[in-house]
C-alpha positions in Angstrom: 161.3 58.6 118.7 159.2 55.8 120.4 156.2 58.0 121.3 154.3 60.8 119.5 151.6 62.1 121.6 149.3 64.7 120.6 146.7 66.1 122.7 144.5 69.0 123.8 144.3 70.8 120.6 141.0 72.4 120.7 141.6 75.2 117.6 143.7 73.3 115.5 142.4 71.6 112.2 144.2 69.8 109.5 147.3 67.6 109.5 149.9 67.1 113.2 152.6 66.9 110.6 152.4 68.3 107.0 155.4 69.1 103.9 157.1 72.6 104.5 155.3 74.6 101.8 157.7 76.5 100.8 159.8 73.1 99.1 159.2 72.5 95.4 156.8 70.0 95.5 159.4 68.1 93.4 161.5 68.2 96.8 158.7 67.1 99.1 159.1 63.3 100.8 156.8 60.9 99.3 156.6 59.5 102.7 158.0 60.3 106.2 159.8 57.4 107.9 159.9 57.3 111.7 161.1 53.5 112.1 161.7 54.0 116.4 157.7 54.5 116.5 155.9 52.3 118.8 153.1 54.2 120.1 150.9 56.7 118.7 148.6 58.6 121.0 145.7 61.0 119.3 144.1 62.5 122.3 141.5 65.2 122.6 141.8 66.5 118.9 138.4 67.7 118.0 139.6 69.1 114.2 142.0 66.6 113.6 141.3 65.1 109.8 144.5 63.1 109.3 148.0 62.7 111.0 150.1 63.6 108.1 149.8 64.5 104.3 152.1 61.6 102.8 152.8 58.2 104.4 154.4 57.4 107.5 156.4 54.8 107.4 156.4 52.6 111.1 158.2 49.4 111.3 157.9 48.8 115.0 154.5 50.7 115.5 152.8 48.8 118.5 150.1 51.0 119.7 147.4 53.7 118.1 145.1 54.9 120.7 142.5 57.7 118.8 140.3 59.4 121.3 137.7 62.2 121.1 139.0 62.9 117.3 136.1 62.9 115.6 136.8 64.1 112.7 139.9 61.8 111.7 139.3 60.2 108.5 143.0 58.5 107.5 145.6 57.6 108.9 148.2 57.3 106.5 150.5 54.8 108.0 152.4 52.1 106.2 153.0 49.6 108.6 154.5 45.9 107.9 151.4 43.9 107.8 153.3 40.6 107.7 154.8 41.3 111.1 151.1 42.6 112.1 151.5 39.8 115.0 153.9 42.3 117.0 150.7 44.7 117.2 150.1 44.6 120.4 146.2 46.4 120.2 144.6 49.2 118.5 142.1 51.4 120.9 139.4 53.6 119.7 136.8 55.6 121.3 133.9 53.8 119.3 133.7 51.3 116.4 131.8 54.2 114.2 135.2 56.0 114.2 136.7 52.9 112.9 135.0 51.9 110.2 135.0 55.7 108.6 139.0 55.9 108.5 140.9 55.5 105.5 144.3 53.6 105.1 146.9 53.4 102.7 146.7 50.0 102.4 143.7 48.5 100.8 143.7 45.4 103.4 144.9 47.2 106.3 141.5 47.7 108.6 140.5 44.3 107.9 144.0 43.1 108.8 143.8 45.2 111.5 140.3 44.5 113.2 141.3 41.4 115.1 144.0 43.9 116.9 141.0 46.6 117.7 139.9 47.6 121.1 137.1 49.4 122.1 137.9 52.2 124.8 135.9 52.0 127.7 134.1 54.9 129.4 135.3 54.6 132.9 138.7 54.3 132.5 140.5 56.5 129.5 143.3 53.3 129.6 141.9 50.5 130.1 140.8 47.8 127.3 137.5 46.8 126.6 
């Protein structure tokens, strides 16, 4: 998988991917590993609190673009901060949103910040 895109889910609320429930918890990953990542698109996901229960594990993870999720508080990825240079940019509808998500990694936002991009309002691509 190289692209995940979610969008346009107006009555959903929760998790995009969460543990089959009816797994012994003993049974359940302790992560999720999707190592062909490279671009994760949020989109239009007003209920949206976090992408995934445990950790997703993204080795070649080259673009997050959150917009109009304004309720997403973590994104649980576990990216490879020492190759952090390969991230090519990180775009967010507003720099509120940014500071208020939580990582798995205790340095990843401030890692991360240099990499951050401020959508801009007349033009849902483009980089500000």
């Amino acid at each position: 998988m190289v692209e995940l895109i979610s969008g346009a889910g107006q009555r959903q609320e929760g998790s995009i991917m969460t543990p089959v429930n009816n797994t012994p918890s003993s049974f359940q990953p302790s992560s999720i590993s999707l190592p062909k990542l490279e671009r994760l698109n949020l989109n239009d996901l007003p209920q949206l609190k976090s992408i995934c229960e445990v950790p997703i594990s993204c080795d070649f993870m080259i673009i997050l673009d959150v917009d109009q999720c304004p309720e997403l508080k973590q994104i649980p990825l576990q990216l490879r901060l020492r190759d952090i240079e390969d991230f090519l940019h990180i775009r967010v509808e507003d720099e509120e949103q940014w500071k208020m998500l939580m990582w798995d990694h205790p340095d990843a936002q401030a890692i991360l910040q240099p990499y951050l991009r401020k959508r801009t309002h007349n033009s849902p691509n483009a980089i500000g």
